[in-house]
N, C-alpha and C positions, 0 to 999 in steps of 0.2 A: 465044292467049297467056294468057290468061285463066283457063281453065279448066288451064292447066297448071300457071300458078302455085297456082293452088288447091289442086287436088290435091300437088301436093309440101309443103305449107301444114299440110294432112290429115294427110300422112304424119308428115312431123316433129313435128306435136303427138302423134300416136299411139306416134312413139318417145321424145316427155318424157315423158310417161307412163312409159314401160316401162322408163326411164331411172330416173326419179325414184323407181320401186317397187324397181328392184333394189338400190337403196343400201342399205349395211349400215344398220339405226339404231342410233342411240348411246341406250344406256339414261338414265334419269335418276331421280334416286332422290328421294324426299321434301325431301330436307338442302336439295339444293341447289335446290330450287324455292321452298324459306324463303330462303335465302341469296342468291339471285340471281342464280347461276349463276354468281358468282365464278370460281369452280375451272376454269371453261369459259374464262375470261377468261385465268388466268394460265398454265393446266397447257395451251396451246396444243398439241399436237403434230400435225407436218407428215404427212400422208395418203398412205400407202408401198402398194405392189401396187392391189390390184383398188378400193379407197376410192377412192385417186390415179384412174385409170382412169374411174373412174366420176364424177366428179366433173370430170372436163376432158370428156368426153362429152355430162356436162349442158350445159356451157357451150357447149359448139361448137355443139348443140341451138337453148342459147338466142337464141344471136346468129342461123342460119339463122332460124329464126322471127321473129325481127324481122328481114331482111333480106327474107324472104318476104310478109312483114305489109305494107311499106311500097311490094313492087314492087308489090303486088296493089291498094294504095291510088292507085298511080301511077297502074297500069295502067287502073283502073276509073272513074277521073278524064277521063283522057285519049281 
């Protein structure tokens, strides 16, 4: 049990990974690293096709990995 958790453990970090590289980035320009990224703050806009996608991806990711993290803690306790 053990070693299964783990390896699925493996995998899914090696797909945040692969997650987290294929996300578009968002540029950022001088202005707003003086300014504080205000315009980040108020110019909000909600994440449409392949951003959206990739971004509920990560998160499904992240929750696995801590659901993984904690059997594996169980498991290696018990």
């Amino acid at each position: 049990m053990y070693n299964t958790i783990l390896t699925l453990l493996l995998i899914v970090c090696v797909l945040i990974v692969i997650a987290v590289l294929m996300q578009p980035s968002k540029q950022q320009d001088a202005l707003s690293a003086l300014s504080g990224g205000a315009q980040d703050l108020f110019g909000k806009q909600k994440a449409r096709g392949f951003e959206a996608f990739m971004q509920k991806v990560t998160i499904v990711l992240g929750v696995l990995f801590f659901v993984f993290s904690l059997a594996l803690a169980y498991v290696s306790s018990h």
